[in-house]
Backbone bond lengths (Angstrom), bond angles and torsions (degrees), N, CA, C in turn:
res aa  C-N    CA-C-N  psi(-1)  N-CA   C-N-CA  omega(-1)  CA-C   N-CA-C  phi
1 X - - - 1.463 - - 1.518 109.44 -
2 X 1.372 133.04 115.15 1.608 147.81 160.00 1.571 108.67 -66.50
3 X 1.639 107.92 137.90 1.037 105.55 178.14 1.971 99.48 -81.53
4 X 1.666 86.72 -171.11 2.104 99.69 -158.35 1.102 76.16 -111.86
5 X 1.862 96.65 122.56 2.031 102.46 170.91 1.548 90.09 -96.28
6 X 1.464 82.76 147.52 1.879 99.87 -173.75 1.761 82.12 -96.16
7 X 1.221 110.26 164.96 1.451 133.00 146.42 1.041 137.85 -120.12
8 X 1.402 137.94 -165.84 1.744 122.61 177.10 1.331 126.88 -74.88
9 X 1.155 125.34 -6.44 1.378 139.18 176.85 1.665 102.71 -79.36
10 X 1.908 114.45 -62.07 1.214 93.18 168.69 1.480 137.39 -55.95
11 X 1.360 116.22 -28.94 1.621 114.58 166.22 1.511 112.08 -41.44
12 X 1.483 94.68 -67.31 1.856 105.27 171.38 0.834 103.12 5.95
13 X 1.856 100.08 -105.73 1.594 129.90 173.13 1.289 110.81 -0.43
14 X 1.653 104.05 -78.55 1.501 110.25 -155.54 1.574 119.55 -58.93
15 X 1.820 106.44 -14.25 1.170 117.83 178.45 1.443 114.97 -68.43
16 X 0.765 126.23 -52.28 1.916 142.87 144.53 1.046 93.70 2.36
17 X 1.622 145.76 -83.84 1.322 115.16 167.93 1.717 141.07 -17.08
18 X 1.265 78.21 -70.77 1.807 74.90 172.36 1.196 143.07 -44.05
19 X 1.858 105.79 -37.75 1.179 131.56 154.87 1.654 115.47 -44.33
20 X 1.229 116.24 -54.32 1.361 131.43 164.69 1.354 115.44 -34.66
21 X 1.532 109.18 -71.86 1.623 123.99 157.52 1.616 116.22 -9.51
22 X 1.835 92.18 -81.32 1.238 108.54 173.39 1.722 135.53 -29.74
23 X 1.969 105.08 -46.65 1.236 120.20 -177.46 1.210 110.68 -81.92
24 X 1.431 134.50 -24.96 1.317 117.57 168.98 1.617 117.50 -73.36
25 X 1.581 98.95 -30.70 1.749 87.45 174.59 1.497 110.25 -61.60
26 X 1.399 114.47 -36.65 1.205 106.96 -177.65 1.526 133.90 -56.46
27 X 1.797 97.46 -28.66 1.597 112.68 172.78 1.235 130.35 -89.19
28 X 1.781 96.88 1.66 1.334 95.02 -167.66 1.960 94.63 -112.39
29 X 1.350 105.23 2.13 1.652 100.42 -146.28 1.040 122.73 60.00
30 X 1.178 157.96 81.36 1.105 161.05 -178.18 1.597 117.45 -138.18
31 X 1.611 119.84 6.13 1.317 137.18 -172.88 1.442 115.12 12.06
32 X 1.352 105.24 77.63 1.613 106.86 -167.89 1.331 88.84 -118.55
33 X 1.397 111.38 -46.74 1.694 119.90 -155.39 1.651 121.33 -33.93
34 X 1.942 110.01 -29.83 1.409 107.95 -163.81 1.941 92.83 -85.94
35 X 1.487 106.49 -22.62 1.294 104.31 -176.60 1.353 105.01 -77.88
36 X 1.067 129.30 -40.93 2.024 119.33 174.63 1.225 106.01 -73.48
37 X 1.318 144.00 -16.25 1.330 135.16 159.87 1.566 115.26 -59.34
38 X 1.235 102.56 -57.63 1.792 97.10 -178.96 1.738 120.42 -86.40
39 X 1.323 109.32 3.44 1.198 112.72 179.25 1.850 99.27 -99.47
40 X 1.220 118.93 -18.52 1.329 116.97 170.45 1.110 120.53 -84.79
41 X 1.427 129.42 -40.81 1.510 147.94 161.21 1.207 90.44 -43.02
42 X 1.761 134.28 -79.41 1.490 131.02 -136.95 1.955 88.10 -79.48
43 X 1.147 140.88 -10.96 1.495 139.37 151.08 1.091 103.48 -48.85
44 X 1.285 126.29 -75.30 1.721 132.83 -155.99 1.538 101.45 -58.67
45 X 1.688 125.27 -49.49 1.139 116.90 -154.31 1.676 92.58 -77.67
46 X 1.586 121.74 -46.77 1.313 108.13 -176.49 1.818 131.11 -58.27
47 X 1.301 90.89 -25.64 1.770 105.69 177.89 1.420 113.75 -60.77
48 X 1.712 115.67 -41.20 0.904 131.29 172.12 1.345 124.33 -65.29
49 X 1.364 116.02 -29.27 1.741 109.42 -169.04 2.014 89.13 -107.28
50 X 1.285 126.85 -1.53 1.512 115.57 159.14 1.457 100.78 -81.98
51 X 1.501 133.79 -51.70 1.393 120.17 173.16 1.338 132.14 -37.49
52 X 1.334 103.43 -16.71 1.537 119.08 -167.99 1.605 93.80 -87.17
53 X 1.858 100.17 -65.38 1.505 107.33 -172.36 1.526 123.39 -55.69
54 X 1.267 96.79 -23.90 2.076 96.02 165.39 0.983 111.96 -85.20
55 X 1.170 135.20 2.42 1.624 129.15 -173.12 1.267 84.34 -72.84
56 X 1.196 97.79 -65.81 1.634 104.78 -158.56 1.598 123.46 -84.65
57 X 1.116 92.44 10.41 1.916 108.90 176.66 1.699 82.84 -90.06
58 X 1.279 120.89 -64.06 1.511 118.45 -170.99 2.213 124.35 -56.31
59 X 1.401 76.49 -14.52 2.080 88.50 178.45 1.570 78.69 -92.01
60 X 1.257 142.33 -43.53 1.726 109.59 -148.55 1.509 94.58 -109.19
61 X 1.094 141.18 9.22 1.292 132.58 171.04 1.257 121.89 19.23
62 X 1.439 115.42 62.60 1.264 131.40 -170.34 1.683 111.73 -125.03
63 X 1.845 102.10 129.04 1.400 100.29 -173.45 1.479 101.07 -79.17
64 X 1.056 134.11 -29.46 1.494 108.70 155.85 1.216 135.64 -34.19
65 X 1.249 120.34 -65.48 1.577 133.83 -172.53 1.188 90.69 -55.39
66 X 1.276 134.09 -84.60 1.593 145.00 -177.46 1.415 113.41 -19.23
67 X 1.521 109.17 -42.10 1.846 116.23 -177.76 1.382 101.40 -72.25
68 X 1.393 109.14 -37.59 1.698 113.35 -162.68 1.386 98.10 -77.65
69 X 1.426 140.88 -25.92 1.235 128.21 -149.92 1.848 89.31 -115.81
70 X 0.950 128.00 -1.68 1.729 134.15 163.94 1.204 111.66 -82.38
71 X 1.763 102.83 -51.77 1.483 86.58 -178.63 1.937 119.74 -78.25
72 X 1.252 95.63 -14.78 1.575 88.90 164.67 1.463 119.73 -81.23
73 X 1.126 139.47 -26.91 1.278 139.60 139.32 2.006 126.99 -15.62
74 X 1.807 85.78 -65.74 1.323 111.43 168.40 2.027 124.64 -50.76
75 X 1.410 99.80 -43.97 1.831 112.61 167.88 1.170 102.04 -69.82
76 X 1.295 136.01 -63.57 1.293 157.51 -174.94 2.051 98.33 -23.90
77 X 1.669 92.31 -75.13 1.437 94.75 -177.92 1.495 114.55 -72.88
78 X 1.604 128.90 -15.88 1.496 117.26 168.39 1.354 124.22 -78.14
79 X 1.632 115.98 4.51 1.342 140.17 161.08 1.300 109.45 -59.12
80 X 1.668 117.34 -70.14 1.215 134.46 -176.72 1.380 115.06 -68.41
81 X 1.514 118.77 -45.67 1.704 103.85 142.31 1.773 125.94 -12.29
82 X 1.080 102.61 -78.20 1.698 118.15 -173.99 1.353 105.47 -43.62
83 X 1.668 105.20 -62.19 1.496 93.83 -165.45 1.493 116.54 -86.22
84 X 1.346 109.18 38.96 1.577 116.60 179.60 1.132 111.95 -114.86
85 X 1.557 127.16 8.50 1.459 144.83 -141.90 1.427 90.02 -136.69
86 X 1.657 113.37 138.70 1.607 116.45 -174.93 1.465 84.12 -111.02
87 X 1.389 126.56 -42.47 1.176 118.65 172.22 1.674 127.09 -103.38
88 X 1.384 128.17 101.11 1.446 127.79 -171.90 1.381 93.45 -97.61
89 X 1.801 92.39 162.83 1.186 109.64 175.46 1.655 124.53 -93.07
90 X 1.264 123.51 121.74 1.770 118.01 -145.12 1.791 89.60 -59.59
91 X 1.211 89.33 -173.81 1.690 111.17 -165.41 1.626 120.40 53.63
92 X 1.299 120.93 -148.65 1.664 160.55 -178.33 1.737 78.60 -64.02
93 X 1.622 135.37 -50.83 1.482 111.36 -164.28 1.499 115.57 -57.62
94 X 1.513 93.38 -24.51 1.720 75.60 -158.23 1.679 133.30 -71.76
95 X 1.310 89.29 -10.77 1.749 128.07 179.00 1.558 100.31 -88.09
96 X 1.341 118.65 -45.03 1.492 118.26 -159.15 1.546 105.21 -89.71
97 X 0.619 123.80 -17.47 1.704 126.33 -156.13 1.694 91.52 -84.92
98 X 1.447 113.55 -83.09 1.468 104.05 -174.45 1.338 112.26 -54.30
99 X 1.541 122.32 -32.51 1.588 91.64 -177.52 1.100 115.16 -102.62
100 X 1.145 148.91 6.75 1.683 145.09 127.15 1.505 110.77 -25.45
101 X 1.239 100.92 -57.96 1.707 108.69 179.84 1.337 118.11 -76.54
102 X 1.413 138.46 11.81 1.143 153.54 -156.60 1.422 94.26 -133.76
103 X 1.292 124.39 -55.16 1.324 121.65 -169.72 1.157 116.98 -80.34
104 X 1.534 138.92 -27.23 1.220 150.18 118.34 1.201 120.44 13.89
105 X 1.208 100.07 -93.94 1.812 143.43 177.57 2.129 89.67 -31.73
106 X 1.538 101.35 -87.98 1.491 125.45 -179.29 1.558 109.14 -19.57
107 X 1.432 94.59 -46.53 1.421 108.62 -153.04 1.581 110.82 -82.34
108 X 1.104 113.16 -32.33 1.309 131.30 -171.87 1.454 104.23 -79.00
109 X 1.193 114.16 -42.53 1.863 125.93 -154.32 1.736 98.44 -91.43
110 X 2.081 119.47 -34.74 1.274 125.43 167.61 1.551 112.12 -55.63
111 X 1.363 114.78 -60.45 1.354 96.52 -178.37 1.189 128.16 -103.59
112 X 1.583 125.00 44.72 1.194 149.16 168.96 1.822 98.72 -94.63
113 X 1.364 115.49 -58.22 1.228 107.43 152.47 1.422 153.29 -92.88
114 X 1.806 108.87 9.49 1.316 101.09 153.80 1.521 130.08 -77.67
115 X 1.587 99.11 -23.33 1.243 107.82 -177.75 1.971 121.01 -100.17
116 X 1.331 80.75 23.11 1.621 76.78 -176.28 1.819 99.39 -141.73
117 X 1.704 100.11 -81.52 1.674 77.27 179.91 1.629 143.80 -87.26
118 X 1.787 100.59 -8.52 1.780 125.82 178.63 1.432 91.06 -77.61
119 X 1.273 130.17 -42.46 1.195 137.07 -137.52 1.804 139.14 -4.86
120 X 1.650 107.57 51.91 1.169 114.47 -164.50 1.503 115.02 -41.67
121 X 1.760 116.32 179.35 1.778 110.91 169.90 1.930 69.60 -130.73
122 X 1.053 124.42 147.99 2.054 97.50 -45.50 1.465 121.29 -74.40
123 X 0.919 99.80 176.62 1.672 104.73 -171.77 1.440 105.08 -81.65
124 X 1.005 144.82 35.78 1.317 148.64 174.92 1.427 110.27 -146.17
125 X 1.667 115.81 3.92 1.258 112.81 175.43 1.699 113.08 -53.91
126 X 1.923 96.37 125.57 1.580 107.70 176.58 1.482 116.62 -55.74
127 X 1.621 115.55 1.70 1.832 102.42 -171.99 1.632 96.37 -101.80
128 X 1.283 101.66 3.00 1.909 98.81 -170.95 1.446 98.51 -117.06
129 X 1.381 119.36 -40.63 1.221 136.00 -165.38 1.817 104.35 -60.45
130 X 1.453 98.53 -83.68 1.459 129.60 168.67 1.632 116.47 -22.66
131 X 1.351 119.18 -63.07 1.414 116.16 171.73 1.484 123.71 -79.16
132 X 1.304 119.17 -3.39 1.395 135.02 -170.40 1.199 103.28 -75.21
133 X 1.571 114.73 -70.22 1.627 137.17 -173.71 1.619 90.26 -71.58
134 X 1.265 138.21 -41.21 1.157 114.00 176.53 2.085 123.67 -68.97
135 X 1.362 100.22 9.20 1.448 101.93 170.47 1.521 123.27 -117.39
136 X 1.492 89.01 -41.49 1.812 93.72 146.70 1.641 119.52 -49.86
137 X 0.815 94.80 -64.19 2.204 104.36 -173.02 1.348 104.11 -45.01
138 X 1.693 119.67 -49.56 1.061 110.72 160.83 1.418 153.66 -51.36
139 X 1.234 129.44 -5.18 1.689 175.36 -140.55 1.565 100.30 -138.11
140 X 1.197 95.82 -89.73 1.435 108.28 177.22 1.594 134.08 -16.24
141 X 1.457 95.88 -50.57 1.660 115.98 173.58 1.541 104.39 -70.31
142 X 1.178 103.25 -51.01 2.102 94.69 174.62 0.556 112.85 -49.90
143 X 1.167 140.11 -69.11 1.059 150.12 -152.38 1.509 108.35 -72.89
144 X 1.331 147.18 -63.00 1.440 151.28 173.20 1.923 93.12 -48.18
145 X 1.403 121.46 -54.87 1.102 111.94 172.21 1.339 128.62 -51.72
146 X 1.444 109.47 -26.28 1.759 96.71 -177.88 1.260 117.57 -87.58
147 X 1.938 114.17 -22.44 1.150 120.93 168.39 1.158 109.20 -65.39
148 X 1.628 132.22 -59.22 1.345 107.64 -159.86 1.973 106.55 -75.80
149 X 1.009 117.22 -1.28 1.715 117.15 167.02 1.700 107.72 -62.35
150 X 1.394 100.17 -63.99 1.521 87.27 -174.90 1.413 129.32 -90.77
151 X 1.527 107.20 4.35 1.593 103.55 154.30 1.641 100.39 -76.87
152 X 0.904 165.08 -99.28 1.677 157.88 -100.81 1.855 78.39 -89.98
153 X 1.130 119.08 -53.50 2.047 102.65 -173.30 1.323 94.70 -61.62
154 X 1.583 167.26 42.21 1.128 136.04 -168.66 1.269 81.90 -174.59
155 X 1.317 116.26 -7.78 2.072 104.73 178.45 1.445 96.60 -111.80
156 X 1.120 103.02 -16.24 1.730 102.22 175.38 1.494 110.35 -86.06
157 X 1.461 112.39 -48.40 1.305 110.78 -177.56 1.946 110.14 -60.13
158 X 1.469 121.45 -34.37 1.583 134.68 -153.53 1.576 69.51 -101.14
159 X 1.376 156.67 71.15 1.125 127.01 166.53 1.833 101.50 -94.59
160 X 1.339 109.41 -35.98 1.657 123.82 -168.87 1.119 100.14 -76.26
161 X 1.694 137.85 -9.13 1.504 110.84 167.68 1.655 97.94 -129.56
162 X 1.779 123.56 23.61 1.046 99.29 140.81 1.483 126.30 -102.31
163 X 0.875 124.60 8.80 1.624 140.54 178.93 1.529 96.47 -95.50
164 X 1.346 110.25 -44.73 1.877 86.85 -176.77 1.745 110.62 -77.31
165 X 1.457 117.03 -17.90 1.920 110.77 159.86 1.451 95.18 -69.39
166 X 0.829 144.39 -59.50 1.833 124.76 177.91 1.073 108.20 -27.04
167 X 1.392 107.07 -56.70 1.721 110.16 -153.54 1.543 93.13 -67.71
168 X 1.589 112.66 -75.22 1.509 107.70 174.56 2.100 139.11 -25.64
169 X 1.954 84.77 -2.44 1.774 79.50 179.63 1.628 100.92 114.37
170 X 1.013 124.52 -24.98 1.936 109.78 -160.75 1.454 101.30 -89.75
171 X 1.293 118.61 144.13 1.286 144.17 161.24 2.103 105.36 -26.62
172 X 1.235 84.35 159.10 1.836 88.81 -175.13 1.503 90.89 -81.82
173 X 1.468 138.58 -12.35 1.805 128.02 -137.26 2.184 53.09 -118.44
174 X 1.585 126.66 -89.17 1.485 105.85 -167.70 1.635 132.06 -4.93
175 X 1.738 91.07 -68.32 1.442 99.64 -177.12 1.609 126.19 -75.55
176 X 1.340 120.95 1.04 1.319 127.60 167.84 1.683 106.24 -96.85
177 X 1.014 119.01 -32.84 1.458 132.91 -172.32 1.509 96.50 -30.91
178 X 1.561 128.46 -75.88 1.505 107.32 -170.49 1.669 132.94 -50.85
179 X 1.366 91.06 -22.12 1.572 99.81 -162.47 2.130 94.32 -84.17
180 X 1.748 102.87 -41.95 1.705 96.54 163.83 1.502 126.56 -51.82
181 X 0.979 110.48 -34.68 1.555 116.32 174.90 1.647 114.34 -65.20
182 X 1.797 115.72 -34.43 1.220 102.29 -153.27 1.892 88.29 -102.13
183 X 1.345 121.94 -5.80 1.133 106.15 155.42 1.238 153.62 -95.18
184 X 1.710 99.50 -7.06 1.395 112.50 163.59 1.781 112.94 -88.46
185 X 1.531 100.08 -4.09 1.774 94.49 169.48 1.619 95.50 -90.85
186 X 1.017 142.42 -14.44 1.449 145.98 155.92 1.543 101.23 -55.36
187 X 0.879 125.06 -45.57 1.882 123.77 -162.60 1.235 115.89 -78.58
188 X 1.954 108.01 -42.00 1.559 115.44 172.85 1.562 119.01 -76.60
189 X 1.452 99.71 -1.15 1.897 93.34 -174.79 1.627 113.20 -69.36
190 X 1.051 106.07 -47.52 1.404 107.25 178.56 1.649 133.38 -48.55
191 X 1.428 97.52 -41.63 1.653 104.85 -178.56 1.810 106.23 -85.86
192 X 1.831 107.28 -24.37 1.615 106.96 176.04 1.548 98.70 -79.25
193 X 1.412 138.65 -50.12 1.744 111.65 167.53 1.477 122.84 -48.75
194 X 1.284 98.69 -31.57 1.963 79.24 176.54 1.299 113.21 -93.87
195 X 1.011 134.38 8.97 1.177 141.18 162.87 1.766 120.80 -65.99
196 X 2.259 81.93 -62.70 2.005 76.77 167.35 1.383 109.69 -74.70
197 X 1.318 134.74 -2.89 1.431 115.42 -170.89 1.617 106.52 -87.30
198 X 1.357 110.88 -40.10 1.681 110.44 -168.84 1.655 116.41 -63.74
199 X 1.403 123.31 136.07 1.001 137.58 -124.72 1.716 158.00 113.25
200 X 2.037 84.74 -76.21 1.499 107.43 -168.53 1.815 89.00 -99.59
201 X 1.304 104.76 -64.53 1.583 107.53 -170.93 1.142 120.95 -85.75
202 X 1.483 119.92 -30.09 1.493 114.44 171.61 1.866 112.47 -134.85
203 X 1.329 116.65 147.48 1.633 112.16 173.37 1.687 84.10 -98.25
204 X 1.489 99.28 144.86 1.506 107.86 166.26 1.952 108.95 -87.69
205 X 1.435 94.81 152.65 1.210 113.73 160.23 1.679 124.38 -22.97
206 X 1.059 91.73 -70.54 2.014 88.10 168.56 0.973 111.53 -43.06
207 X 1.396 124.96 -71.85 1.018 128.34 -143.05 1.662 119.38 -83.82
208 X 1.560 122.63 -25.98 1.527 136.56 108.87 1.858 104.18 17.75
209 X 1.602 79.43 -99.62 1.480 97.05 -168.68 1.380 117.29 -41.28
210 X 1.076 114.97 -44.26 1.557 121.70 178.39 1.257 119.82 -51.83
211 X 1.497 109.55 -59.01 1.352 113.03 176.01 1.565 124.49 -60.57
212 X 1.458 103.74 -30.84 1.671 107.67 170.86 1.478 118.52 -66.85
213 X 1.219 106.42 -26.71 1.661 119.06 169.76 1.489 110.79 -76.10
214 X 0.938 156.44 -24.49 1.691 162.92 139.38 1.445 98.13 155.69
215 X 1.432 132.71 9.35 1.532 124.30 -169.54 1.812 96.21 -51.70
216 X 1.198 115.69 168.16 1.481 113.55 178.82 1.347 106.37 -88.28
217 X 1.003 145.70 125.59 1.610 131.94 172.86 1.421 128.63 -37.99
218 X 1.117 120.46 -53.25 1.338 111.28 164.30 1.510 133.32 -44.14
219 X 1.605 109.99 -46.93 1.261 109.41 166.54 1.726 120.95 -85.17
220 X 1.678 119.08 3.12 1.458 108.88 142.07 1.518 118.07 -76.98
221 X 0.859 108.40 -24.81 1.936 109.99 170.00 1.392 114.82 -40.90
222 X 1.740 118.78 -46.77 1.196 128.21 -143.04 1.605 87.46 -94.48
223 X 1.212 114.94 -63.92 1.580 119.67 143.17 1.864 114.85 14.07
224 X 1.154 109.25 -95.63 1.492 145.79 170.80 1.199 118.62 -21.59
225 X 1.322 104.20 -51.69 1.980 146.12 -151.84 1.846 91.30 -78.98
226 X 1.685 97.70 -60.37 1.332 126.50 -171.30 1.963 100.61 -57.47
227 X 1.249 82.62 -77.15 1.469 95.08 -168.47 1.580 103.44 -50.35
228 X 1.370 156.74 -50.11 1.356 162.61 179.77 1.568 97.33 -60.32
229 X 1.095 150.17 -37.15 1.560 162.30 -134.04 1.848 83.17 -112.76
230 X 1.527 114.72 -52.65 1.584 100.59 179.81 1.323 120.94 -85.73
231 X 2.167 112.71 -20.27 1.344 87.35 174.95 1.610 120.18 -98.02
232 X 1.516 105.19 22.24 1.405 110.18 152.45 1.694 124.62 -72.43
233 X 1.482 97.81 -32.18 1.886 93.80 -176.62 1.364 98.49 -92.16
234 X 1.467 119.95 -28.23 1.714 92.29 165.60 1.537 139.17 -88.61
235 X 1.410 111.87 15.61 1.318 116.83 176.62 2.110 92.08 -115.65
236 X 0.896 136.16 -36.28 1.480 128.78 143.89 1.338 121.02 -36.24
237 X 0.868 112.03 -53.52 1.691 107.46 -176.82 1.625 106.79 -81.05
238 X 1.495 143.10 -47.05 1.497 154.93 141.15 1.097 82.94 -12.85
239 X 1.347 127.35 -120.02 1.369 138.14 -151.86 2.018 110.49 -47.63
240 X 0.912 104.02 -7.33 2.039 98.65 165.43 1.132 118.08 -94.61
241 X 1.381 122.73 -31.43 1.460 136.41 158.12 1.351 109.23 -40.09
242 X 1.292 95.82 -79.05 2.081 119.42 179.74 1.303 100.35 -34.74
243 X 1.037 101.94 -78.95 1.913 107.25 -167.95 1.176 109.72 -53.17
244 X 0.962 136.46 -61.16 1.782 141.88 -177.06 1.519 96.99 -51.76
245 X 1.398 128.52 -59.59 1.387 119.95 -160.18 1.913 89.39 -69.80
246 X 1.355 113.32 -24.26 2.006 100.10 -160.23 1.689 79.66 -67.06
247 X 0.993 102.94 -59.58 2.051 112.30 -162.28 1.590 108.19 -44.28
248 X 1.419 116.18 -21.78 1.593 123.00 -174.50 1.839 100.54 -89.63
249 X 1.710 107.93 -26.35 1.238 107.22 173.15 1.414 131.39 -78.30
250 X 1.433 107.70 -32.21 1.077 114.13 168.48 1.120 129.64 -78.21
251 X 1.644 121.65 3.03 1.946 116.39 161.35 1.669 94.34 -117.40
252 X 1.344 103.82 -170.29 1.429 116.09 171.62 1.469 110.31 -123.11
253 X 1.192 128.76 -173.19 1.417 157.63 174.17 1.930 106.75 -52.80
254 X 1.175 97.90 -42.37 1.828 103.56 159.31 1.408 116.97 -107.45
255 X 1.444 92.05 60.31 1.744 85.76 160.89 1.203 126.36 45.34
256 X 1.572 134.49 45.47 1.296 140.44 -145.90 1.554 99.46 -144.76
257 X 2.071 107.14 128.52 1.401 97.09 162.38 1.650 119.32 -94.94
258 X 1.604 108.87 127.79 1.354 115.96 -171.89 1.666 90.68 -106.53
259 X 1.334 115.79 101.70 1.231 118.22 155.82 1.495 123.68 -96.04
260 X 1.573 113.58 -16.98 1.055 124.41 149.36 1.773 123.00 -23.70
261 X 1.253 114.28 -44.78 1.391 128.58 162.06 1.510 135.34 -24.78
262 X 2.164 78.78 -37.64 2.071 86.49 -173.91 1.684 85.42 -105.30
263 X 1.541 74.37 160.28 1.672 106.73 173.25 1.687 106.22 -73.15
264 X 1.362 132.06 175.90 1.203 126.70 -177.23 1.678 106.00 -91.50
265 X 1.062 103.06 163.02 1.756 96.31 -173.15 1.305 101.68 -63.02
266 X 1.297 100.66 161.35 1.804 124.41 -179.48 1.227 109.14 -87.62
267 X 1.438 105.99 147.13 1.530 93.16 -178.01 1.777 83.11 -124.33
């Protein structure tokens, strides 16, 4: 079985939706239309110039290129980290924190499975490599983003009864402890709903694709299984990093809450 090459006409078509999109905001007022216009455009043009850049990541099969084009991937999403944050942490943290902990996370969980269960020759091949970390990374950022959101909203808001466990004697890792817990259960929600959902309520994207390409279904399953199983340990491990290192930032060496640290919320 050959997969169905689309051409520009089918894009067309499918664009017609959007257009659709567009006309109800328009009928409804809802001033969306100029924002789904350029948010669909800035899709098309970016989809297009990564199609380009794997072409040719996949002809030169080079662990260079491949490193260089992850780790720009990798800045890329500790960008979008930052500006997902109402409260950042001033200086070099506020940039560094999620994507230190992102790149970490990525890095550890990529070649845990290139070199063990994908196991390409070579193991750095850009057609295994490249879309892999780009589904992890994607995960990853929510998840580190939602943790480090509701630790700094939840250490600011808990500030009067974590300063009075200071005061009372407890450790800074004690007196942050509830607020660490309730943001890394913020961080894992996302990847544990799609987890129970994929299957019954939704087929993911990969695994989609596969089957439209003639893959056999069963062995896109295994696919699926795999790929969801890693971007659970790399958005788990991202977001424990993040949070633990934000929660270590926000006291000091004497047991001290420095909220001083964050910037004022964003508006």
């Amino acid at each position: 079985m050959s997969y169905i090459h689309l051409n520009n006409s089918d894009l067309l078509l499918g664009a017609l939706l959007v257009l659709l999109n567009g006309g109800l905001s328009l009928a409804l007022d809802l001033r969306l239309e100029r924002r789904l216009f350029i948010s669909a455009m800035r899709m098309v043009v970016q989809l297009t110039l990564v199609g380009l850049v794997l072409t040719t990541l996949f002809a030169l099969v080079s662990p260079f290129w491949t490193a260089i084009t992850a780790l720009i991937m990798i800045l890329f999403a500790g960008y979008e980290i930052r500006a997902r944050q109402d409260r950042r942490f001033i200086g070099f943290w506020a940039y560094s924190l999620g994507t230190g902990a992102m790149l970490i996370a990525s890095m550890l969980v990529m070649l845990f499975a290139l070199t063990t269960q994908l196991a390409p020759t070579p193991w750095y091949d850009p057609r295994y490599a490249i879309p892999l970390l780009g589904m992890v990374l994607g995960n990853a950022m929510t998840g580190i983003s939602l943790g480090l959101q509701t630790l700094t909203t939840n250490a600011v808001r808990e500030r009067v009864s974590i300063e009075a466990r200071l005061t009372l004697g407890a450790t800074r890792v004690e007196a942050l402890l509830p607020v660490v817990r309730l943001a890394l259960r913020s961080a894992f929600m996302p990847i544990i709903n799609t987890m129970a959902a994929t299957g019954v309520v939704a087929l993911p994207g990969m695994m989609t694709g596969q089957i439209l390409s003639g893959v056999e279904p069963v062995e896109a399953v295994k696919y699926q299984i795999l790929v969801l199983f890693l971007i659970s340990g790399g958005t788990g491990l991202g977001a424990m990093i993040a949070v633990l290192a934000g929660a270590s930032r926000l006291t000091d060496h004497r047991h001290r809450l420095r909220l001083e640290r964050l910037q004022a919320p964003q508006r």
